[in-house]
ROSE-4610 file (N, C-alpha, C; in Angstrom, 1 decimal, always signed):
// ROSE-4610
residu = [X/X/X/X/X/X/X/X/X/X/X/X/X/X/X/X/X/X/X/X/X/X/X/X/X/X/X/X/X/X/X/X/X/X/X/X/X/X/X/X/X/X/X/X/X/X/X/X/X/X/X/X/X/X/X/X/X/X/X/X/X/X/X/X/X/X/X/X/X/X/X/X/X/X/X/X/X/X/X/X/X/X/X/X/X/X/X/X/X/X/X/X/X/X/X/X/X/X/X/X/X/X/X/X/X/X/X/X/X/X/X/X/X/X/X/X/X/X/X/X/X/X/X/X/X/X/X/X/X/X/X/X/X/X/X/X/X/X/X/X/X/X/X/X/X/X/X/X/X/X/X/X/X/X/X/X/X/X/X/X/X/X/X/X/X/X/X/X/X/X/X/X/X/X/X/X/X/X/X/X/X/X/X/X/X/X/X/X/X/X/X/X/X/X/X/X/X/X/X/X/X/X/X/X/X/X/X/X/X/X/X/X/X/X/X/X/X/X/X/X/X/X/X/X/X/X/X/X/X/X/X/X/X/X/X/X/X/X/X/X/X/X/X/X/X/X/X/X/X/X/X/X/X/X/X/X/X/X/X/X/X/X/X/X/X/X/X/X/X/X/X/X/X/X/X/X/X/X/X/X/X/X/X/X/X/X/X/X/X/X/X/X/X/X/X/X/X/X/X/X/X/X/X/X/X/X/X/X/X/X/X/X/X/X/X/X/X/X/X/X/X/X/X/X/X/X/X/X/X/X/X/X/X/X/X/X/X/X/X/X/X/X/X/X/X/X/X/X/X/X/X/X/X/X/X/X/X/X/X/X/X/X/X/X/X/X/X/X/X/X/X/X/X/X/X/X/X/X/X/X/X/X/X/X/X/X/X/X/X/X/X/X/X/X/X/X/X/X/X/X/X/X/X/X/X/X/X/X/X/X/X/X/X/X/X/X/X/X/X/X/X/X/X/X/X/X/X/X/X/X/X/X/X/X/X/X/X/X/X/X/X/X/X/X/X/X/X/X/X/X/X/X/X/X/X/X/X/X/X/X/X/X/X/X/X/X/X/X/X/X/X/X/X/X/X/X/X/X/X/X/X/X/X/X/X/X/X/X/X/X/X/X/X/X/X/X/X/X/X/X/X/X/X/X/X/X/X/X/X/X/X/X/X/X/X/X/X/X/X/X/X/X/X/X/X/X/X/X/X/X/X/X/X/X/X/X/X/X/X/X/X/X/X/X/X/X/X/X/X/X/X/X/X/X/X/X/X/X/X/X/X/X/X/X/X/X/X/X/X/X/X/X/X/X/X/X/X/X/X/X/X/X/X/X/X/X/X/X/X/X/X/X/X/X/X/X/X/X/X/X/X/X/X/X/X/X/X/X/X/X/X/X/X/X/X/X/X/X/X/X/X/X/X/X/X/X/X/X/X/X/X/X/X/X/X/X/X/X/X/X/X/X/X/X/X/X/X/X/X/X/X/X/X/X/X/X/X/X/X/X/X/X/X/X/X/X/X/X/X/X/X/X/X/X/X/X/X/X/X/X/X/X/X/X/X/X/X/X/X/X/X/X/X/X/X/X/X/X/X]
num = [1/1/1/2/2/2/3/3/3/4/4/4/5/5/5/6/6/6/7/7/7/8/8/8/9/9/9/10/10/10/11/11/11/12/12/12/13/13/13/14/14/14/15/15/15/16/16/16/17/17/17/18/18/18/19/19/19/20/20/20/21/21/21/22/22/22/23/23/23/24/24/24/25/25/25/26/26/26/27/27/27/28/28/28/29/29/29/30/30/30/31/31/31/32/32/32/33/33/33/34/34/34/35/35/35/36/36/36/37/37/37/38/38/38/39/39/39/40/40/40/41/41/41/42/42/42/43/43/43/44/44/44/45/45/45/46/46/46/47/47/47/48/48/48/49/49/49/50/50/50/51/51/51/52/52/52/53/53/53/54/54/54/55/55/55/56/56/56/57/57/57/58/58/58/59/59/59/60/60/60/61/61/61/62/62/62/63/63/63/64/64/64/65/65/65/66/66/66/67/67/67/68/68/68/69/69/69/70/70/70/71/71/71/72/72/72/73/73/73/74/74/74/75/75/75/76/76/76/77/77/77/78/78/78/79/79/79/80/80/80/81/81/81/82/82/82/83/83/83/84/84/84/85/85/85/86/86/86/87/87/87/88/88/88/89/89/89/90/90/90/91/91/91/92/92/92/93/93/93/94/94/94/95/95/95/96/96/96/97/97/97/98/98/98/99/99/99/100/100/100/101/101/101/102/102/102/103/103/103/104/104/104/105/105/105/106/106/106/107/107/107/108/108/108/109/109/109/110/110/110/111/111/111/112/112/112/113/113/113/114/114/114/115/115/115/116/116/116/117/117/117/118/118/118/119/119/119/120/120/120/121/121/121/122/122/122/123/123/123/124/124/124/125/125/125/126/126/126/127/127/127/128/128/128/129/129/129/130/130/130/131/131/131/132/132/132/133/133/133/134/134/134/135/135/135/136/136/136/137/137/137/138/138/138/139/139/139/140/140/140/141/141/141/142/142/142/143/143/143/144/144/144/145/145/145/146/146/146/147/147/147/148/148/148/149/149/149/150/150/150/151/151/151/152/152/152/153/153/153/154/154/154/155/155/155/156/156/156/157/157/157/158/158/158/159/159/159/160/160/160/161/161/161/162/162/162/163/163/163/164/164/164/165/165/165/166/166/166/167/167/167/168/168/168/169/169/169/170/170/170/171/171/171/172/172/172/173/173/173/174/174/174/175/175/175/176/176/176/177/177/177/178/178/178/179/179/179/180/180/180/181/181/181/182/182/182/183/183/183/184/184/184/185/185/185/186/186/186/187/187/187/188/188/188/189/189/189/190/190/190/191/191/191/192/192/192/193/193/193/194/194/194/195/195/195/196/196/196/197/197/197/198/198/198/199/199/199/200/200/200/201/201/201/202/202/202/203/203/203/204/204/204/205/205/205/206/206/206/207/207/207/208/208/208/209/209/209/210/210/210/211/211/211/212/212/212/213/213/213/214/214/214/215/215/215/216/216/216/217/217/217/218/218/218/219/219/219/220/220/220/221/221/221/222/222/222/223/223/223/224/224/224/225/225/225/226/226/226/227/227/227/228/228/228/229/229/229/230/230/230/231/231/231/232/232/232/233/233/233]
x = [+17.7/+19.2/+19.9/+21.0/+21.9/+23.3/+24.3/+25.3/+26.0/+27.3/+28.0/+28.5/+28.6/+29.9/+30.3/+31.8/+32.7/+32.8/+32.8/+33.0/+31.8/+31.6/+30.3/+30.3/+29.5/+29.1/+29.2/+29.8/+30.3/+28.8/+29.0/+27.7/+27.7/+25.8/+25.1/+25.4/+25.4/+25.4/+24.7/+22.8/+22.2/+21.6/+20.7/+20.1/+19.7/+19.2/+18.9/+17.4/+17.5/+16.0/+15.2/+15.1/+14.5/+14.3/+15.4/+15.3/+14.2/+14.1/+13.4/+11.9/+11.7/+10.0/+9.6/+10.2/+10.2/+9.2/+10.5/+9.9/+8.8/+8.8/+7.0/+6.6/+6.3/+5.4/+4.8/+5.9/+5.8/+4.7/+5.1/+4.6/+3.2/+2.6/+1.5/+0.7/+1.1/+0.2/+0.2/+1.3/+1.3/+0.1/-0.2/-1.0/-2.4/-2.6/-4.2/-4.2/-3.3/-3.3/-3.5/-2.6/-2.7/-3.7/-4.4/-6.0/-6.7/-7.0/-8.0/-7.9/-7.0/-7.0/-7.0/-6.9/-7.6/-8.9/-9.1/-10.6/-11.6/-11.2/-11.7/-12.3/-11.5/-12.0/-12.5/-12.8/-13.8/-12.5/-12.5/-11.9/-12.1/-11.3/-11.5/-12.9/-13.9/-14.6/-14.9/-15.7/-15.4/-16.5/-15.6/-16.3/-18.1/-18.4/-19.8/-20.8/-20.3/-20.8/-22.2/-23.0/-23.5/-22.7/-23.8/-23.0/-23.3/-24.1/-24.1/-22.8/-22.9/-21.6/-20.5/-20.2/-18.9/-18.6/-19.5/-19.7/-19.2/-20.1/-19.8/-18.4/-18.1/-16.7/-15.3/-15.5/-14.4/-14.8/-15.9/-16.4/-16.0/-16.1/-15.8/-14.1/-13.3/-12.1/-10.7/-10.7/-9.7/-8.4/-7.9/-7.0/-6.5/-7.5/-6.8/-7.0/-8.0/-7.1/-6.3/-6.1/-4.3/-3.0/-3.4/-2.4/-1.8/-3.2/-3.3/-2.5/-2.9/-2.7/-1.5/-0.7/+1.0/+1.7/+1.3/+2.0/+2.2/+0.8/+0.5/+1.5/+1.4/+2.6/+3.5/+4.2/+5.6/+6.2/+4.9/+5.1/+5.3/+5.1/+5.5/+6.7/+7.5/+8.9/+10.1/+9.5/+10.7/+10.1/+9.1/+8.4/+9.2/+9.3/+9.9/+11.0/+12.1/+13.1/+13.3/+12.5/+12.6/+12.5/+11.6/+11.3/+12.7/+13.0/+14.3/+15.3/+15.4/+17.4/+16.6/+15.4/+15.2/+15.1/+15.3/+15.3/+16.3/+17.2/+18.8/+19.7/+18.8/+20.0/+19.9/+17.8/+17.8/+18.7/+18.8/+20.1/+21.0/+21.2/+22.9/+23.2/+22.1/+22.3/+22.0/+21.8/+21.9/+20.5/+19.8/+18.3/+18.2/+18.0/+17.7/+16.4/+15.4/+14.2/+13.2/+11.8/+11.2/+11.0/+11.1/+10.7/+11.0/+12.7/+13.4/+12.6/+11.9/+11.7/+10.4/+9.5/+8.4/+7.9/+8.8/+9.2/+9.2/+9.9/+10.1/+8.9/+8.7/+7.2/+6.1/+5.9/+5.0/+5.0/+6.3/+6.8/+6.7/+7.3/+6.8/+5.7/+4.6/+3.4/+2.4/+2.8/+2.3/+2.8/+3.8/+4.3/+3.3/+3.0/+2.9/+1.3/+0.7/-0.9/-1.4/-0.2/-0.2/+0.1/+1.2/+1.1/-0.1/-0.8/-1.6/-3.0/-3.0/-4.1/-4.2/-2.5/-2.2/-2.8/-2.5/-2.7/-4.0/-5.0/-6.2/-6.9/-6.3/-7.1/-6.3/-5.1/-5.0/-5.9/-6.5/-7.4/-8.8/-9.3/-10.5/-10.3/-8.7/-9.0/-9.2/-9.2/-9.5/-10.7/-11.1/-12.1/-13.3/-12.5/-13.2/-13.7/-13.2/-13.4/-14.9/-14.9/-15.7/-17.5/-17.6/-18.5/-19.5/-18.6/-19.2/-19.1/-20.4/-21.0/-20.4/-20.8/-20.5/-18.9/-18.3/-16.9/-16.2/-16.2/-15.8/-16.2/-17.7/-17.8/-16.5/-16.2/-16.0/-14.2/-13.8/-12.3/-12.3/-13.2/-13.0/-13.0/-13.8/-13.6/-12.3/-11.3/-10.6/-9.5/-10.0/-8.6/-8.5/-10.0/-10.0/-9.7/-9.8/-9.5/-7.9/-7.4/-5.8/-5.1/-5.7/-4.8/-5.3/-6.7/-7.1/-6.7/-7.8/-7.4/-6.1/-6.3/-4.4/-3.7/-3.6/-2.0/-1.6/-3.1/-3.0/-2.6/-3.2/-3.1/-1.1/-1.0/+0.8/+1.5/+1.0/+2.2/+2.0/+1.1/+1.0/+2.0/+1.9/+3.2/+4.3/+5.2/+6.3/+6.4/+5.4/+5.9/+5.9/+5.0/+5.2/+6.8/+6.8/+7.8/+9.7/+9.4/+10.4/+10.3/+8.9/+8.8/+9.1/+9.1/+9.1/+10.6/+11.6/+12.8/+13.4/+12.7/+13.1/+13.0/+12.1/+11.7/+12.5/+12.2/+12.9/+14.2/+15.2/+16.8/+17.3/+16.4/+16.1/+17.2/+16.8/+17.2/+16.6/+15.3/+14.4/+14.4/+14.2/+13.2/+11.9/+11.6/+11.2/+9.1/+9.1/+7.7/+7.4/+8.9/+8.3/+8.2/+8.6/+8.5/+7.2/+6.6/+5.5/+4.1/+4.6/+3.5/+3.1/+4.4/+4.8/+3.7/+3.8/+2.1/+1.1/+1.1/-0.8/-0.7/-0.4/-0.4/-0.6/+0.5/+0.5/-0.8/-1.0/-2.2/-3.8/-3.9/-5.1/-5.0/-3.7/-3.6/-4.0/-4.5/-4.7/-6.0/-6.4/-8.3/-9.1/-8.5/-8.4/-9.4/-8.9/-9.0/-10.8/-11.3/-12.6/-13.7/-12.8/-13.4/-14.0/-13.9/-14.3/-15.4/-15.6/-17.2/-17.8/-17.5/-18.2/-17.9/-18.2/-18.5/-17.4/-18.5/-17.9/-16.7/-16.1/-14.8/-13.5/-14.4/-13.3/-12.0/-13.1/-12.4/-11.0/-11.1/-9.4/-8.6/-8.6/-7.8/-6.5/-7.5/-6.2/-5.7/-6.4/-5.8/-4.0/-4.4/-3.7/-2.6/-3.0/-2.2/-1.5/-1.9/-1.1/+0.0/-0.5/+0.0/+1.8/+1.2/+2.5/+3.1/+3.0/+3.8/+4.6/+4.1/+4.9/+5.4/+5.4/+5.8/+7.5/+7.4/+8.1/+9.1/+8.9/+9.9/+10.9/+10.0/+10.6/+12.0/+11.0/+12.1/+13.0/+12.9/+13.9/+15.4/+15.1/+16.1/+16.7/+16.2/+16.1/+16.8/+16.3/+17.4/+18.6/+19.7/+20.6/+21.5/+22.9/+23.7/+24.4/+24.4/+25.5/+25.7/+25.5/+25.8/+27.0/+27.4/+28.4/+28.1/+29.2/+29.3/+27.5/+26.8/+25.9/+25.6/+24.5/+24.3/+23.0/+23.8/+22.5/+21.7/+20.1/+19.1/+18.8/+18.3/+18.0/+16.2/+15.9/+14.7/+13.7]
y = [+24.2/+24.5/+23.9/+24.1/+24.0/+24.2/+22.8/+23.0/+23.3/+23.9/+24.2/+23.2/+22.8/+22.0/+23.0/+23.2/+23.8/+23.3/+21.7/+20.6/+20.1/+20.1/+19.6/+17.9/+18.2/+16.1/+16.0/+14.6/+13.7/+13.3/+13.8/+13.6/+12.2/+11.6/+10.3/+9.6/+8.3/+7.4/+7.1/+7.0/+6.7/+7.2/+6.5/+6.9/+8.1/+8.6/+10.2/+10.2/+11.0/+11.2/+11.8/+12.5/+13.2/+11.8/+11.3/+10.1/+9.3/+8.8/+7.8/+8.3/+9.7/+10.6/+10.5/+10.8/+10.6/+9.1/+8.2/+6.4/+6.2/+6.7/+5.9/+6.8/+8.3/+8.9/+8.5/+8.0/+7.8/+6.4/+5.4/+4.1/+4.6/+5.1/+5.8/+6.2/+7.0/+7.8/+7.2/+6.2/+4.9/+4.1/+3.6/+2.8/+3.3/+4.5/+5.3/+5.1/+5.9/+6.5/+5.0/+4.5/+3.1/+1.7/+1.7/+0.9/+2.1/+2.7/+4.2/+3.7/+4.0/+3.1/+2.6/+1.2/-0.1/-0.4/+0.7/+0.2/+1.0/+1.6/+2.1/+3.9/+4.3/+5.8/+5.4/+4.0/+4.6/+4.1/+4.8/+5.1/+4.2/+3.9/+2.9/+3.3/+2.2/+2.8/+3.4/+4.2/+4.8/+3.9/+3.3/+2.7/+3.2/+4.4/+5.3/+5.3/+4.5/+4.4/+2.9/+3.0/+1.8/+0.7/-0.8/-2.5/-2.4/-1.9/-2.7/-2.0/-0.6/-0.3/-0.4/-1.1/-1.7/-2.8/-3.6/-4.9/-5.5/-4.0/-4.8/-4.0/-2.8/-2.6/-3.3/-4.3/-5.4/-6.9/-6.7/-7.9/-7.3/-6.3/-5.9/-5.6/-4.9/-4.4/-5.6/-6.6/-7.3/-7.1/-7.2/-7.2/-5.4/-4.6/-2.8/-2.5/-3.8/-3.8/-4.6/-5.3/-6.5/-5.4/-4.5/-3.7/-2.5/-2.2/-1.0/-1.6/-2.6/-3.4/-3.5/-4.0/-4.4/-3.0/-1.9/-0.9/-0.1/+0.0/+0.1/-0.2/-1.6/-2.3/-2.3/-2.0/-1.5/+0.0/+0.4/+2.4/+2.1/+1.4/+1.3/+1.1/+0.3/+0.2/+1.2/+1.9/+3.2/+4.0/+4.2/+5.2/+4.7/+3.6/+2.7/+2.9/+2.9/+3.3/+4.7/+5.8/+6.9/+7.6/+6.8/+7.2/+6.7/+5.8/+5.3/+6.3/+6.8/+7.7/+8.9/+9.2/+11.4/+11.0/+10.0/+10.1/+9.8/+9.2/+8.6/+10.1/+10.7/+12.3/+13.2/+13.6/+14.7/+14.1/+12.9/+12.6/+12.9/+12.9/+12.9/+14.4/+15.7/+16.8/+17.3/+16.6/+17.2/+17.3/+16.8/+17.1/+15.6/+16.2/+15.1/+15.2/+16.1/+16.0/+14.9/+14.9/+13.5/+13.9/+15.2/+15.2/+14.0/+13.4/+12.3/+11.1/+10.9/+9.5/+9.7/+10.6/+10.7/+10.6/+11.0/+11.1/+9.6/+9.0/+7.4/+6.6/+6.7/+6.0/+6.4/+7.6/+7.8/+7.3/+7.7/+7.3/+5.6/+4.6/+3.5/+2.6/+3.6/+3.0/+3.1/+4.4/+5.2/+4.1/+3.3/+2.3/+1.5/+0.9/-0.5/-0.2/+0.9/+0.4/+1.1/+1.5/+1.5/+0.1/-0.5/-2.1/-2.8/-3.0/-3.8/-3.1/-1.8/-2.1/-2.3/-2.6/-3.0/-4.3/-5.2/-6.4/-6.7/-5.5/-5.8/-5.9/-4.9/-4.8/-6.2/-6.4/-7.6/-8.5/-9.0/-9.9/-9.9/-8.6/-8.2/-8.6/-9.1/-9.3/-10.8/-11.2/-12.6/-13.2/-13.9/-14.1/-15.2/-16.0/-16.6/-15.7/-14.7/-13.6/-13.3/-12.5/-11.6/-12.5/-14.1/-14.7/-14.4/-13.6/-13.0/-11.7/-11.2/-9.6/-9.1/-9.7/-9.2/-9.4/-10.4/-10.0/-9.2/-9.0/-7.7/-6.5/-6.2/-4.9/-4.6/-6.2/-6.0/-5.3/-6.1/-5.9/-4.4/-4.1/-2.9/-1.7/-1.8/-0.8/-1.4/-2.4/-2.4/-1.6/-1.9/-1.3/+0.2/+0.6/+2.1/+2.6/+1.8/+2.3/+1.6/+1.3/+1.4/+2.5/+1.9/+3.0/+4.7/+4.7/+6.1/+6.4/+6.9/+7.4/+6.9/+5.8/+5.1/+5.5/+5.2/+5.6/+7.1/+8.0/+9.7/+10.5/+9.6/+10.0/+9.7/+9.0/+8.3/+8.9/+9.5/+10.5/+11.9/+12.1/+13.3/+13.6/+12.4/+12.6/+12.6/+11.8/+12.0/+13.3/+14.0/+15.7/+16.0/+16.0/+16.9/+16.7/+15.2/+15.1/+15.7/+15.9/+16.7/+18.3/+18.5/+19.9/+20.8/+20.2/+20.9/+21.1/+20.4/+20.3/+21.0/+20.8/+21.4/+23.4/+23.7/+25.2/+25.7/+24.8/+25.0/+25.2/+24.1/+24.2/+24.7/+25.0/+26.0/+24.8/+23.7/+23.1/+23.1/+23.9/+23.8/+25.3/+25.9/+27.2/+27.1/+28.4/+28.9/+28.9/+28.8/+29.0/+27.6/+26.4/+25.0/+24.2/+24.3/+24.2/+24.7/+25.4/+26.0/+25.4/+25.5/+24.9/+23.2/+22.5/+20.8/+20.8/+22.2/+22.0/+21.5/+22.7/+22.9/+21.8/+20.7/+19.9/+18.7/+18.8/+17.9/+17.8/+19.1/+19.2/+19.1/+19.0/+18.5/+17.2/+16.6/+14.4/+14.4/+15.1/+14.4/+14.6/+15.7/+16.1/+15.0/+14.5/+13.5/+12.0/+11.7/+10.8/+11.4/+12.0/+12.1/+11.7/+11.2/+10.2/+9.0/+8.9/+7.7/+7.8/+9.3/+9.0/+10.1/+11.4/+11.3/+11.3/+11.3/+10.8/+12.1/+13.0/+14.5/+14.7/+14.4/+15.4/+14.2/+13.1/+12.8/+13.1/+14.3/+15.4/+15.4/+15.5/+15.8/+14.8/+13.8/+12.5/+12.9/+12.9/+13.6/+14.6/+15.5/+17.2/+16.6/+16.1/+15.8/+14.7/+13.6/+12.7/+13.4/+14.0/+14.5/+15.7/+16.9/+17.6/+16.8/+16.3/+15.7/+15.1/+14.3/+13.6/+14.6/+15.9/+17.0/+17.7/+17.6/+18.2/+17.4/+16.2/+14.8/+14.6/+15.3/+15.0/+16.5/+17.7/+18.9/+18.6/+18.5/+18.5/+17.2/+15.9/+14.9/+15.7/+17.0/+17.4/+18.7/+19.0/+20.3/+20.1/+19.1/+19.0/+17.9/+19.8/+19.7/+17.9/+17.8/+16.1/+16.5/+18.1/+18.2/+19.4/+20.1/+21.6/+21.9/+22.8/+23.4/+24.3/+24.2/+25.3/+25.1/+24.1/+23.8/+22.9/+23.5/+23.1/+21.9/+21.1/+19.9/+20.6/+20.1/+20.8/+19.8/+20.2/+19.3/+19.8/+20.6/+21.1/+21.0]
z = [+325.9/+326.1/+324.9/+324.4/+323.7/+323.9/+323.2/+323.6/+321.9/+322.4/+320.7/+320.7/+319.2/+318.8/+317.6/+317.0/+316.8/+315.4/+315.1/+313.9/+313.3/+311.6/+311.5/+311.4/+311.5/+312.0/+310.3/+310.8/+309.2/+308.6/+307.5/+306.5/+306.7/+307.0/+306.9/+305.5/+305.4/+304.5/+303.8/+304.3/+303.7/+302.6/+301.6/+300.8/+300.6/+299.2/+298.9/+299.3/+300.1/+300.5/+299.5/+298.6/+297.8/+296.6/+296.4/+295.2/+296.0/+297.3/+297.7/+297.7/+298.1/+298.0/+296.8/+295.8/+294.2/+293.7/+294.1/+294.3/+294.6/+296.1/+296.4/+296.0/+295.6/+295.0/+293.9/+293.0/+291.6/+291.3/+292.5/+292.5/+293.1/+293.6/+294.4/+293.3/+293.0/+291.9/+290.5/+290.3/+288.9/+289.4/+290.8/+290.9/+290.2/+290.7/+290.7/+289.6/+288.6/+287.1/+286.4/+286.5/+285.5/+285.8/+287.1/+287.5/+287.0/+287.2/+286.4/+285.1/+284.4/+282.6/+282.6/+283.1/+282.5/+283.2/+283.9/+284.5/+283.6/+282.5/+281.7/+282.3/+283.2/+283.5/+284.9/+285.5/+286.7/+287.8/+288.7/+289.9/+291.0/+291.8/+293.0/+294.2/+294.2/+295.0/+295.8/+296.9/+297.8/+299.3/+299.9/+301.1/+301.7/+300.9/+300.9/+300.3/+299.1/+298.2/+298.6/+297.3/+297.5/+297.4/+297.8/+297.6/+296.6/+295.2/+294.1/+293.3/+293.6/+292.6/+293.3/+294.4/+295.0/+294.3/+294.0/+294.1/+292.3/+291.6/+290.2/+289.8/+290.5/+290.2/+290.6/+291.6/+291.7/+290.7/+290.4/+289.3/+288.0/+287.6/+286.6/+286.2/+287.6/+287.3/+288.0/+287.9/+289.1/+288.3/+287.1/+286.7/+287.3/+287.0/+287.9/+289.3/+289.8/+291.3/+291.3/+290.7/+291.6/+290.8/+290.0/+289.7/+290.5/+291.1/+292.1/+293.4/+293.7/+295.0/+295.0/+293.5/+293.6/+293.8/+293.3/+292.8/+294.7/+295.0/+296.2/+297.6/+297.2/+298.2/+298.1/+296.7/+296.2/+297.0/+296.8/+297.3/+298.8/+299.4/+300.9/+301.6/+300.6/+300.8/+300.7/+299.6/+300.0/+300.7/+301.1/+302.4/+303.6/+304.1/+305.2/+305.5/+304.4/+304.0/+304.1/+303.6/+303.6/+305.4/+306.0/+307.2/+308.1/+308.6/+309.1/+308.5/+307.0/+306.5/+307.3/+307.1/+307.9/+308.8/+309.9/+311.4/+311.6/+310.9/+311.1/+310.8/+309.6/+309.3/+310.2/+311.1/+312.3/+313.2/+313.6/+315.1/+314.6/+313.5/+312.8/+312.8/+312.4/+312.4/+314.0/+314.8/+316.2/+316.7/+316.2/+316.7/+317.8/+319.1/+320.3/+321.0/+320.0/+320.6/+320.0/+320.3/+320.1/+318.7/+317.8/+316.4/+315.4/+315.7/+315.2/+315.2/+316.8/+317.0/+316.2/+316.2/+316.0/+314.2/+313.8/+312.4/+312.0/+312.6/+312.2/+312.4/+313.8/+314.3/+313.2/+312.5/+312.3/+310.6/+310.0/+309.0/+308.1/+309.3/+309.6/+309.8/+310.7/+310.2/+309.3/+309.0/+307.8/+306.1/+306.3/+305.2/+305.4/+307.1/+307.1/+307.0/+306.7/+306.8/+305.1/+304.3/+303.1/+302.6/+303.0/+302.4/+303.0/+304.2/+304.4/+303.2/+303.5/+302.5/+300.9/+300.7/+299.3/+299.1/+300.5/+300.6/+300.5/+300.9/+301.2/+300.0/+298.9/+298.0/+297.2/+297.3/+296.2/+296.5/+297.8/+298.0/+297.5/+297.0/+296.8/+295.1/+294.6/+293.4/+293.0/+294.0/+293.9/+293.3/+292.3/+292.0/+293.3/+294.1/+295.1/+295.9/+296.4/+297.0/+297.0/+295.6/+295.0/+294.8/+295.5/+295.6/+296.6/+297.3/+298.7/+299.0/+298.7/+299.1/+300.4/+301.2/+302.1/+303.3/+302.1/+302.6/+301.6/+300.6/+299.3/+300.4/+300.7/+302.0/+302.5/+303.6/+304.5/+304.5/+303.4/+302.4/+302.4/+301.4/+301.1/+301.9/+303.1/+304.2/+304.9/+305.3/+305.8/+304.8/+303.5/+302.9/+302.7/+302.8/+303.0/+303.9/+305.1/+306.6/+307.2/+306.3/+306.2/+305.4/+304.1/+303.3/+303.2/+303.8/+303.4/+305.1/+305.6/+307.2/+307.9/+308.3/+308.8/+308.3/+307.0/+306.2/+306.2/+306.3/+305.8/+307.4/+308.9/+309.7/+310.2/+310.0/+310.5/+309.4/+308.0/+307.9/+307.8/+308.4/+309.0/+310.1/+310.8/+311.9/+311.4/+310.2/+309.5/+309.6/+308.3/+308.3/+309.4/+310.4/+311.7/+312.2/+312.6/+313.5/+312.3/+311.3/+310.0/+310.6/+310.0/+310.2/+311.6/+312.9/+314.2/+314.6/+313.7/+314.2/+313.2/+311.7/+310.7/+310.7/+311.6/+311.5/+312.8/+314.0/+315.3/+315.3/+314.2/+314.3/+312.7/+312.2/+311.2/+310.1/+310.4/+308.9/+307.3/+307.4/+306.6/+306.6/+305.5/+304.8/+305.4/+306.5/+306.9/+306.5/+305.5/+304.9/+304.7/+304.1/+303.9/+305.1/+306.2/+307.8/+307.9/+307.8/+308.2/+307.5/+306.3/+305.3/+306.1/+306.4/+306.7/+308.0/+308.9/+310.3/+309.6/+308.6/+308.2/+308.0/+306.5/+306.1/+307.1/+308.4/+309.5/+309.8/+310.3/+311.1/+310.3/+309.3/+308.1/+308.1/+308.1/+308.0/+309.2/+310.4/+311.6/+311.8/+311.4/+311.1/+310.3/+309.5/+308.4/+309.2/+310.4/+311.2/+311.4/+311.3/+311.4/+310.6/+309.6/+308.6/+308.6/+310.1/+310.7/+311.3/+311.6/+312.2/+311.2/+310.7/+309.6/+308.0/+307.5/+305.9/+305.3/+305.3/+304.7/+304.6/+306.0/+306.1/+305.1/+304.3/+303.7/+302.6/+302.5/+301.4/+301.9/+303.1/+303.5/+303.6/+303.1/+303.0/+301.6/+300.9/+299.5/+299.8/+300.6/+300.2/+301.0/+302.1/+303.0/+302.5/+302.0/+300.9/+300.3/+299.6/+298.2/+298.5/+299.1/+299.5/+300.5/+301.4/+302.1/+301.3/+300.7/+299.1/+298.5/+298.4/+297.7/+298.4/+299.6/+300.4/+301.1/+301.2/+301.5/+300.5/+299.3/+298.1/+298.1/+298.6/+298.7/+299.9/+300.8/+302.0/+301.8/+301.3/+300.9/+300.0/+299.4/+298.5/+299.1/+300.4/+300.9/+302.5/+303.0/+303.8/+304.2/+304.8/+304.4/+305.1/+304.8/+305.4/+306.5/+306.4/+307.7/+308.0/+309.4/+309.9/+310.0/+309.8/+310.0/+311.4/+312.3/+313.5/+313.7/+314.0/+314.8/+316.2/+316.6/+318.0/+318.3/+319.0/+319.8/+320.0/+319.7/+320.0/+321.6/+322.4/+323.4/+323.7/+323.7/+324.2/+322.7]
């Protein structure tokens, strides 16, 4: 059900959402790109991998993981930020269903298990650290199992809880509402990474995609309806 209102609601205050998607995207993908070059071309290991090439690639790279790790933790703050202004603008444009809350919740943990595994990996750059095999392991799968699954699964919810309200109260273009499920719905398959191996392919598709997807809709949706209605259902 829906009720009219007549006056458009006074445009929100906060931050530009599109400027803020921009930020942590930029800091996200600075991290990869610039530990990748100074680690001389090789890439952050993959928790799948063997212990010896886990092992000599944090003995070898610490200065491009504590870079990775700061840039990392940096990208979490405007995500945090970003999540709180698009749940503060859907109540503000009239959306009263859980898409708002869900958006935030999802948005928010989605920061907080991107900073923890920032944190994780700065620790792995510790040289005391790196004395012990089998806590470097143990690092490394926590920080993959924050920042890869955790972090890809909780913003999947961000888009979702954007996109359902965005297609529903038609604040969004029609095809980028639609596109924001699939993408939702691939960060949450994502989570099967945990029991098997394979399906980790979908960690990036799903990463990256939502990132471009999070910067579209940060510029796309709109501050204020005109002659629109409370969504309640």
């Amino acid at each position: 059900m829906t009720t009219s209102e007549r006056t458009p609601r006074q445009a929100d205050g906060g931050p530009p959402l599109g400027i803020l998607a921009v930020v942590f995207t930029t800091l996200f993908v600075g991290g990869i790109a610039i530990s990748t070059a100074m680690a001389g071309g090789d890439t952050f290991p993959s928790p799948f991998g063997s212990s010896p090439e886990i092992l000599a690639y944090f003995h070898g790279h610490q200065d491009a993981v504590r870079v990775s790790a700061f840039l990392q933790f940096a990208a979490s703050v405007p995500m945090a930020i970003y999540a709180a202004t698009v749940s503060a603008r859907l109540r503000n444009l009239g959306i009263r269903v859980p898409g708002a809350t869900i958006a935030l919740v999802g948005g928010v943990l989605a920061a907080a298990m991107l900073g923890l595994s920032g944190l994780f990996s700065w620790v792995l750059s510790r040289p005391e650290v790196l004395d012990e095999p089998a806590l470097v392991r143990a690092l490394q799968d926590l920080a993959f199992a924050t920042g890869g699954t955790g972090h890809v699964v909780f913003l999947g919810l961000l888009v979702a809880g954007v996109a359902v309200p965005g297609l529903l109260a038609g604040l969004l273009p029609r095809l980028l509402a639609l596109i924001g499920l699939v993408i939702a719905a691939v960060a949450e398959l994502s989570h099967l990474t945990l029991l098997v191996s394979d399906t980790a392919i979908l960690l990036p598709i799903a990463r990256f995609t939502a990132l471009a997807w999070l910067i579209a809709t940060g510029f796309l949706l709109p501050r204020t309806r005109a002659n629109k209605t409370t969504t309640n259902t």
